[in-house]
N, C-alpha and C positions, 0 to 999 in steps of 0.2 A: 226326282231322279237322283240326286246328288246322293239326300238321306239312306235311300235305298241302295246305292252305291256301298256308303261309309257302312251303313248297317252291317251289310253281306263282309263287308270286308273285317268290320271288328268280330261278327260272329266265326269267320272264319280262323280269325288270329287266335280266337278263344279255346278254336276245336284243334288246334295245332298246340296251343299251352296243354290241353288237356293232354293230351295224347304224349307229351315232353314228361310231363308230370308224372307218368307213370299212374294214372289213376286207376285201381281195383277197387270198387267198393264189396267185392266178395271179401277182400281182404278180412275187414272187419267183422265176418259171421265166422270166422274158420274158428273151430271148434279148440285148437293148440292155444291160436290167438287169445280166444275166450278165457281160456284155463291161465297163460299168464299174467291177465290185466287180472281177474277174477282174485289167482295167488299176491300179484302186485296190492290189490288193494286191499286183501284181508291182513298184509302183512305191514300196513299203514299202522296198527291200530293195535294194541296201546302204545304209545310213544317213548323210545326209551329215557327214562328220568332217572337214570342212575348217576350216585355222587362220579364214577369214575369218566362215566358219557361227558357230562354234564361239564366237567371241567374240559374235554376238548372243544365241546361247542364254545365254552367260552372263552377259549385261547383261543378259536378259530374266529369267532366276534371280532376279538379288542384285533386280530391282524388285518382282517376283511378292513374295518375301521381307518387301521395306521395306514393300510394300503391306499384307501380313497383318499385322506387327508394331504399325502405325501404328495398324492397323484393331483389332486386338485390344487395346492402350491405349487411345483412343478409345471403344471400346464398356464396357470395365472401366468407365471413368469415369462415362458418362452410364448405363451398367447399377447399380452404387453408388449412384446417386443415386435412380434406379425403385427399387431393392430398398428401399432403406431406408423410401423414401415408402411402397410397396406392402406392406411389413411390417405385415400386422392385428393382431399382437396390441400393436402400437406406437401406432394410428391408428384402429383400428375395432371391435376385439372383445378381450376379455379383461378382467383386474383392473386395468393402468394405467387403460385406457379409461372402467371406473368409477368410480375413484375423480374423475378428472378430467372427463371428459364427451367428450363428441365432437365437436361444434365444424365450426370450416372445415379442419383438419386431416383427419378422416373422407371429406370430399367429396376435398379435394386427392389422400388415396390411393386413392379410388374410383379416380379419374382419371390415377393414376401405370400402375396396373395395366392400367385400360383402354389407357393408350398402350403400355407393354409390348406386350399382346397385339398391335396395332394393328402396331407394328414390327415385331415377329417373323411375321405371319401375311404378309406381303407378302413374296415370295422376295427373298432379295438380286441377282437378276442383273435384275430387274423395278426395283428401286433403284437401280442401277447406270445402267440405262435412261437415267431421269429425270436423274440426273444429269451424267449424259454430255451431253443435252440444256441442261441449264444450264450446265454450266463447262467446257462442251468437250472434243475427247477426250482421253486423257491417264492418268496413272496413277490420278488423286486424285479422280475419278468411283467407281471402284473402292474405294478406302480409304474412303471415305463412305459407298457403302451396305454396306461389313462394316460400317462402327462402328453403324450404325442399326441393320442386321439385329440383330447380335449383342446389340446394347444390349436389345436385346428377350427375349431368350432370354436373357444372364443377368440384368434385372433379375427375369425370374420366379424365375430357381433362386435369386439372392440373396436374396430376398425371404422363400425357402420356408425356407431354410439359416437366417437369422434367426428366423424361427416356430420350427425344431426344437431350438432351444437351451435347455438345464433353465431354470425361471422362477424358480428357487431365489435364485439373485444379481441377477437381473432387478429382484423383489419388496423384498430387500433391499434394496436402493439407491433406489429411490424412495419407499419410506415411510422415510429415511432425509433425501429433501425431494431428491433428483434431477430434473432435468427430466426428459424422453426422450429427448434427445439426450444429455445425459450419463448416461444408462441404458444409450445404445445404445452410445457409445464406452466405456462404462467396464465393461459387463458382456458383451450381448451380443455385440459385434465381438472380445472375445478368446477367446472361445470358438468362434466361428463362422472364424475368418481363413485358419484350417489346410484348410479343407474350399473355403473362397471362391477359394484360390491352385490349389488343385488344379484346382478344375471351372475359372478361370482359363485354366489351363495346355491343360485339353482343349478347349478356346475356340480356343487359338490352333492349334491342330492343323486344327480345323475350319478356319478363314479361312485358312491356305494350300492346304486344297483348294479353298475357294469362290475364294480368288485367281486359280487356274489358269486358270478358267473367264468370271470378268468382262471379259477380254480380249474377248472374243467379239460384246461392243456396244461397243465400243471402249474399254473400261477399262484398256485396259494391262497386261502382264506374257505372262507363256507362253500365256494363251488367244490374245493380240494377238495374238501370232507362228505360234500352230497356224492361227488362221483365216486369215492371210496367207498361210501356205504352202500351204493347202485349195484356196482360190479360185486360187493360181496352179500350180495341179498338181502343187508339189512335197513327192512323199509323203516321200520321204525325210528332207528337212526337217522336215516331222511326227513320223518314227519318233525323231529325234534329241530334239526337244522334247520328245515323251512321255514320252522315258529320261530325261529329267531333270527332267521331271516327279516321275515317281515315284522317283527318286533322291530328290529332295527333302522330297518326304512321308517317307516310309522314316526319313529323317535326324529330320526334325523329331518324327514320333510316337517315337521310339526316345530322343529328347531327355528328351522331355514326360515318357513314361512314367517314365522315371527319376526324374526330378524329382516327378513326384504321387506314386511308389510312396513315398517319406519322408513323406508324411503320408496315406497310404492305411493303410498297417502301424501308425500310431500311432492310430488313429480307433477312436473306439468303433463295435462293430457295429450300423448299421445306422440312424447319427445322423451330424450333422455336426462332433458335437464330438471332441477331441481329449483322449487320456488325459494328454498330458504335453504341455510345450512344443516342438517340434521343433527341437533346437538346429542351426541351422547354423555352417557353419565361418566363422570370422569375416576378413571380405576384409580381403586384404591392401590395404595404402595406393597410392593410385593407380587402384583397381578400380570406385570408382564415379565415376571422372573417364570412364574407358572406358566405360562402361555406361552413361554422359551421353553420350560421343560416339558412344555405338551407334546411340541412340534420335534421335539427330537425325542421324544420315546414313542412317537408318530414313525420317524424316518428311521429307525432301530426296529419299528415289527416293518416298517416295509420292506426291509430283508438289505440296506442299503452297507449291510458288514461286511455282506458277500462282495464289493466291490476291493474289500482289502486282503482278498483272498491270493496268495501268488498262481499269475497266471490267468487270472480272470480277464484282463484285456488284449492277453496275444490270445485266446481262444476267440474271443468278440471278433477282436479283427482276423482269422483264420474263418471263422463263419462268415463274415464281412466281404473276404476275396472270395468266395468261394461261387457267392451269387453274382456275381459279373464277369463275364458279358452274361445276362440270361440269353435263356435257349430261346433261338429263333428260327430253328429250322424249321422249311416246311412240312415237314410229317409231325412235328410238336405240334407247331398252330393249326395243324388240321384235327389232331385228336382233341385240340380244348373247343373246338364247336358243339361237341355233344354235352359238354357238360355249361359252356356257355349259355347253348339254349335251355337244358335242363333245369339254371340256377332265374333264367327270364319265365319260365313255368312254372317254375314252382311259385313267386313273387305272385306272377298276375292270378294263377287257383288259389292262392291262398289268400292273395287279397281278397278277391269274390266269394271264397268261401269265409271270412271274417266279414263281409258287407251283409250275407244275407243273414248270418248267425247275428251277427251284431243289430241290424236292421228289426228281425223277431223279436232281440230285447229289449231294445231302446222303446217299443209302443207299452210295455206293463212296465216299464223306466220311468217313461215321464208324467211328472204328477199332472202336469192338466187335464190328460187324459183318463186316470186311473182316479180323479178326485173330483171328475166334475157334477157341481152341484146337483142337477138331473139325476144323474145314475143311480141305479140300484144296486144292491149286494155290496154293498160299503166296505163293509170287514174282509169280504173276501176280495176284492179290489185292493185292498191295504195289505192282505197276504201276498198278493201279486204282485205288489210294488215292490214289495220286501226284497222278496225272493231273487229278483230280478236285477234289481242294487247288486244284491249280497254276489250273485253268479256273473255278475257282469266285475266286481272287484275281485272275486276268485280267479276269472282267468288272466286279468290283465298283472296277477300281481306276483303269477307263475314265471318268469322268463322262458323266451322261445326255446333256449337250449332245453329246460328242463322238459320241457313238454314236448320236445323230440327226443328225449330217452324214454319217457312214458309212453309215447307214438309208436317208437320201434318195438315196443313190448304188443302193440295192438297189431301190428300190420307188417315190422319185420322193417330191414333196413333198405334203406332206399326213399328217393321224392318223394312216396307217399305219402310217409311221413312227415317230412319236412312242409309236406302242405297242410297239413293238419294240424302240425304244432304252430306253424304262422298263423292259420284258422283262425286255432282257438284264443290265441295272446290279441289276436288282431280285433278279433269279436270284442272281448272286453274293449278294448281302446273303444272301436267306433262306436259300438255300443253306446258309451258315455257320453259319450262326444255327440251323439244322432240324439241321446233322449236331450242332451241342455242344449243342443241348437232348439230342440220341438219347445222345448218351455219358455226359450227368449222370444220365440216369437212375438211380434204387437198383435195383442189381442181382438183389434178390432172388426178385421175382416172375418175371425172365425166368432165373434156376437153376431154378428148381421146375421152370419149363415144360422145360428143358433135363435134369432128372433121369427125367420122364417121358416122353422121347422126342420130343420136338417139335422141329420141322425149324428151321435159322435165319429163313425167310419166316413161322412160326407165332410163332416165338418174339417177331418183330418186330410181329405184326398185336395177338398176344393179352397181351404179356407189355411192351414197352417203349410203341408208341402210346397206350395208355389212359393211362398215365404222363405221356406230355409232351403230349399233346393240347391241354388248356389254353394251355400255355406258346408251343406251336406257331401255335394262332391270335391269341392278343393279340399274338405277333410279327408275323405274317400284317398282322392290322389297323394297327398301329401303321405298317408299312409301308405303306399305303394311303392313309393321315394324309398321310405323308409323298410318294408321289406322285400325291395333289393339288394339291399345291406345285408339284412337278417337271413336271407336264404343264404349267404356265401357262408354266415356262422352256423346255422344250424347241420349243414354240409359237415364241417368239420367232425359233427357229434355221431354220423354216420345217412343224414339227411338227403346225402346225393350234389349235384351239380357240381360250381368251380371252389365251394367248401371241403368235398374230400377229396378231388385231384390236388388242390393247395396240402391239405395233410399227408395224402400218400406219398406226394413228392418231396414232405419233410422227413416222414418219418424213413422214407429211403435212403436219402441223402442226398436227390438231385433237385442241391438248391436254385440252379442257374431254372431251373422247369419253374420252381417256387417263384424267382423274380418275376420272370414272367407270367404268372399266374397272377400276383398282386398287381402287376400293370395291367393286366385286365381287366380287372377288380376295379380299377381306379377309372379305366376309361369307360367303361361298361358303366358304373353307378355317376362319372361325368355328363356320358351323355343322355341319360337318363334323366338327372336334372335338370338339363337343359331342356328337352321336351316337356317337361312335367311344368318347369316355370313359364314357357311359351303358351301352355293350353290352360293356365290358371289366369294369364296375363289379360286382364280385358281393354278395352281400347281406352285410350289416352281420355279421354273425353267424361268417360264414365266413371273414372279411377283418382285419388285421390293421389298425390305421390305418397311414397312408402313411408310410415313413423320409424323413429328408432324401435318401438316395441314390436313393432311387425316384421322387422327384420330380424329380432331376436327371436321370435317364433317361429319365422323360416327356420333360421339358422339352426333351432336347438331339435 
């Protein structure tokens, strides 16, 4: 009764999303439609490779680049600082905290975490926004809201990376008459630094994707230039930018990974400490004059001159007053419900619609399936793998925004859209994510089934699903987490929900509407979170406590 109950009730909730969503699928045959995805994609091709292009792609590169760099120093910094504040067992809970008491240090890390969360739950192209609105457009709107964003997101993995470190040496040192600051530096921080450089490193990987894309409200770098070439119809100019788009990611994760794998291999499993010290090779003379000059003609393309501009800080703070008190009347809070519910519909169709898309590719995705010994038509099972890779890496490697400019070309502005750009970005993810849960499985149960004669579809329904079922839907949800965020940005691009109420209300002027739009933003993807980590949560009994890497996986 109960099942039947919940059923009715989630199928209901699903036909009230759909219906928020705005779903047409005539949309997609209309003959206008046709004609401009049709002209959109014949005008892909050939890519412009001209010397004069070519040089702005590449001056839009090397800022996209400065942007992420700046952004990612900047958030280290003021992330460091949340972490160590929001460190409980430093401030709030544990045996320093007894011995000493709690104090105004307790409230102050209350308060460091609450802003973490606070930073990180507001999307960075939503940040980028506002800031574009106070210091004009430029690169350094951009580099601002990564360092906020991000400052959010690692002061909680910092934070947690510090909690996971043995209390062995922690304990010594301050019944030894340590403060906690020289607890933190003298025990804590060298145990944790190997693990803090690493998730570091995948920080900056992140911020040159979010880079690509802050161009798009005017933040400068390869979004500038994609949305420039969008609105003046030149695709080709897009296809060249994308290419160097993902040139550049490619570059940089292949950077990174290198670099974490040296202290990924030295870590203990499943902590954030380190069994040995990682020695690196020691620079040569001259090398951190270089690495001085890197980082300032880094913070020079992130546009950071503009701060010496006269005037540039009584406009900041003139933008600054303007948003408080936000508007709280009630005829405001009444009109953000349609788009409230609008930006919660669009998230759950477009996750469902990226589960089943994703779901179709992940089974010609994973090779135990596509390679097993038995089967026949080999080659063409290997075209199918192929194919299937290669489309599951093209959508995921799209950003949501751009795939809601290419959306509204299909179906016109509005939800629609925005569920279909989250779709297809989303498909990719779980996609990848469904085919390498199906391949970790342990093999065992699905030999058995395969000794007693069960077909590869048996093998897969009775023998590998019950296996990764679990692992499949906390993927599922976690991505749902995730585009709740993504519907308020893709809003922005013309997508619908509390994305272009938050834009309409910028580009009007009524910022005090905008405050309050981003506090909704925050409480909305707050309490979200917290229902998503209660329905992933399994019972104490069953569950291991959390590692410091598991937390980092939450968190990022």
């Amino acid at each position: 009764m109960k099942r039947a109950v919940l059923g009715g009730a989630v199928g209901a909730a699903f036909v009230l999303c759909w219906m928020g969503a705005g779903i047409q699928p005539s949309a997609l045959a209309d003959p206008a439609n046709l004609r401009a995805v049709g002209g959109f994609a014949r005008g892909l091709f050939p890519p412009d490779v001209s010397p004069a292009f070519l040089r702005v792609v590449g001056e839009a590169t090397v800022r996209t680049l400065g942007i992420s760099v700046a952004g990612t120093v900047l958030s280290a910094i003021l992330g460091l600082l949340l972490g160590v504040l929001g460190t409980a067992s430093l401030w709030r809970r544990g045996p320093l905290v007894e011995v000493d008491g709690r104090g105004f240090a307790s409230a102050l890390s209350v308060g460091a975490r609450g802003l973490a969360r606070f930073l990180r739950s507001v999307p960075d192209l939503v940040w980028a926004l506002l800031f574009v609105v106070g210091f004009g457009l430029g690169p350094l709107p951009g580099t601002l809201a990564l360092a906020v964003s991000y400052a959010g997101v690692l002061g909680r993995v910092y934070a947690d990376l510090f909690e996971a470190v043995p209390e062995g040496p922690v304990l010594a040192l301050h019944s030894a008459g340590a403060s906690r600051l020289q607890v933190f530096a003298a025990a804590i921080w060298p145990q944790a630094a190997g693990s803090v450089t690493a998730y570091t490193l995948y920080s900056f990987e992140c911020c040159v994707r979010s880079a690509a894309v802050l161009g798009f409200v005017g933040a400068g770098g390869i979004g500038a230039e994609i949305n420039l070439s969008m609105r003046l119809f030149e695709y080709g100019q897009v296809t060249t930018l994308l290419a160097a788009f993902v040139i550049l990611v490619l570059c940089v994760d292949a950077l990174s990974r290198a670099l974490r794998g040296r202290f990924r291999r030295n870590a203990v499993h499943g902590s954030g400490v380190l069994r040995d010290v990682v020695e690196l090779r020691p620079m040569r003379r001259g090398l951190p004059i270089l690495w001085a000059l890197l980082l300032v003609a880094a913070f020079g393309q992130a546009g950071f001159g503009a701060l010496l501009a006269p005037g540039a800080f009584q406009h900041l703070g003139r933008f600054a007053a303007q948003l408080f008190p936000p508007d709280v009347s009630p005829a405001f809070l009444a009109s953000i419900l349609g788009p409230l519910w609008q930006t919660v519909a669009i998230s759950v169709i477009g996750t469902a619609l990226g589960m089943l898309l994703g779901g179709a590719l992940a089974l010609p995705a994973a090779a135990p399936l596509m390679f097993d010994p038995e089967a026949a038509v080999r080659p063409v099972r290997a075209l199918f793998y192929a194919g299937a890779r290669l489309t599951l890496a093209l959508l995921r490697s799209i950003p949501e925004l751009i795939w809601v400019l290419l959306c509204i070309l299909a179906v016109g502005l509005g939800p629609f859209a925005g569920v279909l750009a989250l779709g297809l970005h989303t498909a990719g993810v779980l996609g990848k994510l469904y085919a390498e849960s199906l391949e970790e499985v342990p093999p065992d149960a699905v030999e058995e089934l395969r000794g007693i004669g069960a077909s590869g579809l048996q093998r897969l329904l009775w023998g590998a699903w019950p296996q990764a079922r679990e692992t499949l839907a906390s993927y599922t949800l976690l991505r749902w987490e995730h585009n709740l965020r993504a519907s308020t940005v893709v809003g922005l691009a013309g997508g619908g929900g509390l994305g272009l109420a938050l834009y309409n209300a910028v580009q009007l002027g009524f910022y005090d509407r905008a405050a309050t739009l981003v506090m909704v933003v925050f409480l909305l993807v707050s309490v979200t979170d917290a229902l998503a980590h209660r329905l992933r949560r399994r019972p104490a009994a069953e569950t291991a406590p959390d590692s410091a890497l598991t937390l980092v996986a939450e968190a990022g």
